[in-house]
C-alpha positions as CSV (number, residue, x, y, z in Angstrom):
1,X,38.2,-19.2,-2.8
2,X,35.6,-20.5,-5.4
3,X,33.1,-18.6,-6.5
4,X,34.0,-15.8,-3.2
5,X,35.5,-12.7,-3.0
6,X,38.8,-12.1,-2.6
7,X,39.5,-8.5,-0.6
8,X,42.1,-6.6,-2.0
9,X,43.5,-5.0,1.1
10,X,46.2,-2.0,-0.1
11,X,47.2,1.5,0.8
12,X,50.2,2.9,-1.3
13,X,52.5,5.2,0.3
14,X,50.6,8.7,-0.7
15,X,47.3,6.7,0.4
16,X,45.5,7.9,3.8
17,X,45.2,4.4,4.7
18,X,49.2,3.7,4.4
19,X,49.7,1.9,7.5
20,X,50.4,-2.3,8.2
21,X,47.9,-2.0,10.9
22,X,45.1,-0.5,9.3
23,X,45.5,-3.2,6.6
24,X,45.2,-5.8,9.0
25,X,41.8,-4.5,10.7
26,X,40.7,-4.1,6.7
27,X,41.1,-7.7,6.2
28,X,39.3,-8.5,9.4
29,X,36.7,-6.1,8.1
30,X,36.4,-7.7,4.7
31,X,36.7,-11.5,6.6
32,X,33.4,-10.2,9.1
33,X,31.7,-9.2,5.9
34,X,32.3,-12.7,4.2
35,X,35.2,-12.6,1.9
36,X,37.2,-15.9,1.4
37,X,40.4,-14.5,0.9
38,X,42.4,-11.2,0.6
39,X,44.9,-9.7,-1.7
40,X,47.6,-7.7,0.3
41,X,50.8,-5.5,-1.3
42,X,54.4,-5.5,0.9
43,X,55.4,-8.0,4.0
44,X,55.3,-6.0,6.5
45,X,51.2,-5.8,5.4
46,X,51.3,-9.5,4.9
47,X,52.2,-10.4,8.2
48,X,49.8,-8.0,9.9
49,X,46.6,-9.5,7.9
50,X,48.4,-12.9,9.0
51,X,47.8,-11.4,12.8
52,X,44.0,-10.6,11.6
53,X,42.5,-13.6,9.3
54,X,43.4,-16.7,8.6
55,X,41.9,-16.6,4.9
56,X,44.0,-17.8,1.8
57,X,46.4,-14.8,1.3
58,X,47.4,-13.5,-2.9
59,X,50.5,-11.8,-1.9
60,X,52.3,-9.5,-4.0
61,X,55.2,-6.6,-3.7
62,X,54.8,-3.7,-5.9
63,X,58.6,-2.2,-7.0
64,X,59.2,-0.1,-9.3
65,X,62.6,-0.4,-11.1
66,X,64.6,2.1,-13.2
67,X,64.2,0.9,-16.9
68,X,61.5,-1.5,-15.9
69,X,57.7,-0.7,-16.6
70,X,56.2,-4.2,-14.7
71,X,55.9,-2.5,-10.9
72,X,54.2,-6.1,-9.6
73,X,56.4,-8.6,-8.0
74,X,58.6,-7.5,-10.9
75,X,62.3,-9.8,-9.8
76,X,63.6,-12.7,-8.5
77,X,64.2,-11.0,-5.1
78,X,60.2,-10.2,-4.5
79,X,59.5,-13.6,-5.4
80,X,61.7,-14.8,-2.8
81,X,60.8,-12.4,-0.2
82,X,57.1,-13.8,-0.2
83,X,58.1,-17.3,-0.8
84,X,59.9,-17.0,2.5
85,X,56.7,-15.0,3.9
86,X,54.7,-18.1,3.5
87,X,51.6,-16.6,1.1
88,X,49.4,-19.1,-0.3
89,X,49.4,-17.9,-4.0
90,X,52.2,-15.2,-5.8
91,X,50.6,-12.8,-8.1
92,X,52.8,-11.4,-10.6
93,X,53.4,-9.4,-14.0
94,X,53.0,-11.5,-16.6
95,X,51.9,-9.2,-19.5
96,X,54.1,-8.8,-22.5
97,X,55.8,-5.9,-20.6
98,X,57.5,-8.6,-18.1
99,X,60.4,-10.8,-19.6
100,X,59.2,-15.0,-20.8
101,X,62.2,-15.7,-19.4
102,X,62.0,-14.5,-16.1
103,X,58.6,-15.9,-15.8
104,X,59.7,-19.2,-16.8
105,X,62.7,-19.1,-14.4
106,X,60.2,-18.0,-11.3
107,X,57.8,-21.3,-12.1
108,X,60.2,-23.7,-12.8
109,X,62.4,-22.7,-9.4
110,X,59.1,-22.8,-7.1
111,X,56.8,-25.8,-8.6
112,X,55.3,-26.2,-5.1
113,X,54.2,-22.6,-4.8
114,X,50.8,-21.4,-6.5
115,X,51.4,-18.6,-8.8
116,X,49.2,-15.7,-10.3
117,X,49.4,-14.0,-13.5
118,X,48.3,-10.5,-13.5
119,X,47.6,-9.6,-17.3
120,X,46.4,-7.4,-19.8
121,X,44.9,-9.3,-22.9
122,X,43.5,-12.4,-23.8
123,X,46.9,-13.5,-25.5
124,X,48.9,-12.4,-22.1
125,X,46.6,-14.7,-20.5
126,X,46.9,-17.5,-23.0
127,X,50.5,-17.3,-22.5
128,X,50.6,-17.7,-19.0
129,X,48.2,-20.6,-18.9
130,X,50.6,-22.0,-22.0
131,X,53.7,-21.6,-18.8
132,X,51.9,-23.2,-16.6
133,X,50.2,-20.4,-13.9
134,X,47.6,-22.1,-11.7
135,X,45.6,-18.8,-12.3
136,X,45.2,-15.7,-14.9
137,X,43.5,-12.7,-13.4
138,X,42.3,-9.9,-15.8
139,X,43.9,-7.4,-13.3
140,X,45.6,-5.3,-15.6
141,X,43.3,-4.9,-18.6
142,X,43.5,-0.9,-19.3
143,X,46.3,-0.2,-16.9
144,X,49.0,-1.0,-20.0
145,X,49.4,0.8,-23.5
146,X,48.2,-2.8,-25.2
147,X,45.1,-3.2,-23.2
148,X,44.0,0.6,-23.7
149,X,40.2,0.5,-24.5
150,X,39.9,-3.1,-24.4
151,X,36.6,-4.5,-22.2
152,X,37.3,-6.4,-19.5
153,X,34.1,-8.6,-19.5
154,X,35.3,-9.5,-23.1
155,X,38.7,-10.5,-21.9
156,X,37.4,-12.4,-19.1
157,X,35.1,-14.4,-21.5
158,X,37.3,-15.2,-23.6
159,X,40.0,-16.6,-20.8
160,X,37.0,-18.4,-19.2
161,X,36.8,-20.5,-22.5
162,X,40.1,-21.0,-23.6
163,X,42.6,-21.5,-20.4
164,X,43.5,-25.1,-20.7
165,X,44.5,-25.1,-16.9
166,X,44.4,-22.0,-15.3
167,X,41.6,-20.6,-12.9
168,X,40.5,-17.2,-14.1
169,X,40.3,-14.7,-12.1
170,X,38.2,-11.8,-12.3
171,X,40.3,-8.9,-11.0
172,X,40.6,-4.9,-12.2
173,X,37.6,-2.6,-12.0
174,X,35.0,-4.9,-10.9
175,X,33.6,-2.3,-8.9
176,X,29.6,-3.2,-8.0
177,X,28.3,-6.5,-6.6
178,X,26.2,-7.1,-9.6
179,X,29.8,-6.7,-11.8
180,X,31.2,-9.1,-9.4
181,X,28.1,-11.6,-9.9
182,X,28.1,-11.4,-13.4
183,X,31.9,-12.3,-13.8
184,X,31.0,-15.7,-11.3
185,X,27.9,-16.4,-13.6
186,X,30.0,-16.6,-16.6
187,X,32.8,-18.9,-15.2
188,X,35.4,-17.1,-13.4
189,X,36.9,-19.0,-10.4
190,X,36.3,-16.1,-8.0
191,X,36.5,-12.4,-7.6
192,X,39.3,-9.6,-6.3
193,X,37.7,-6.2,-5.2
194,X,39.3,-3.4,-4.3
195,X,39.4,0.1,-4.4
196,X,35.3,-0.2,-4.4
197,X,35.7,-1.9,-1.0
198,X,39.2,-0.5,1.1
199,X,39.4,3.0,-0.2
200,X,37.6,5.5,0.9
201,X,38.9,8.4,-0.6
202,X,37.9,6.9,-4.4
203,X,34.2,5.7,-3.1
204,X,34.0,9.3,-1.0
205,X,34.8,10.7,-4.5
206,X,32.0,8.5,-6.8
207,X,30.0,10.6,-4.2
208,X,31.0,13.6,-4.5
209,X,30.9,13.5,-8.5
210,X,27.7,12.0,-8.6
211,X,26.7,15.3,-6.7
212,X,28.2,18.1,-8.4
């Protein structure tokens, strides 16, 4: 995955695109149009990219939890659901919002399995490296109160220079192909895309607003 592009490949349930298939034929889309690895949300969506690519796969399960704000691979039982699925790297919660504990528990269970931390700030992504995550992706950074109107090309920066072990990922909002280039030429191990790439309804929109 060095220096590619990784394809985030997810429809929630109110999205159009909703649908295990279509996900699949998105990451055979995204494989034909060169990325070297894909992002997918849910099993059922795992195993149909599996049917579609054989690229490295960041699997992840979005839950959400009465009395829980981390929505990203937030329990144990997640965790275990894609360990058994077979995906080559776990992303995760790991912002302040998500217990140490837990994350601590989830690393020191699976040392054989490649986890990601999906954070916020530069000290959430400190922390994770400090636990012992193979990589720290900025794919939170404005999504929680703490990161409110924080940059992400200033977070980024400042994880590319101080993770001791950790790949950084650039990940949240890198929505052009010169974005994406820049965060490679400052040091980020690759790059996830998204909603710029596998959803049509935001890009239709970017349009649309550009025309009114």
């Amino acid at each position: 995955m060095k220096n590619g592009l990784i394809v985030s490949c997810q429809a929630l349930e109110d999205e159009p695109l909703h649908s295990p298939f279509i996900m699949g034929k998105m990451a055979l889309a995204a494989y034909q149009g060169g990325a070297s690895g894909i992002r997918a949300n849910g099993i059922e969506d795992i195993k149909e990219v599996k049917r579609n690519v054989s690229l490295p796969i960041i699997g992840i399960i979005k839950k959400d939890y009465e009395n829980m704000i981390s929505y990203i691979t937030p329990t144990m039982k997640e965790v275990e659901e894609l360990i058994e699925e077979g995906v080559d790297i776990i992303a995760l919660d790991a912002t302040i919002n998500q217990d140490e504990k837990f994350l601590k528990e989830v690393l020191e269970k699976y040392k054989d399995q490649k986890f990601m931390a999906d954070i916020s700030t530069y000290e959430e992504g400190i922390r994770a490296d400090k636990l012992g995550f193979d990589y720290v992706g900025t794919t939170l950074v404005g999504y929680t109160e703490q990161s409110k109107g924080l940059e992400k090309f200033e977070v980024l920066e400042g994880l590319i220079k101080d993770c001791q072990n950790a790949k950084v990922i650039a990940e949240g909002n890198f929505n052009t192909p010169e974005q994406a280039r820049k965060a490679i030429d400052m040091g980020a191990y690759c790059v996830v895309v998204g909603g710029a790439i596998t959803r049509p309804q935001l890009i239709t929109k970017t349009f649309t607003n550009a025309l009114k």
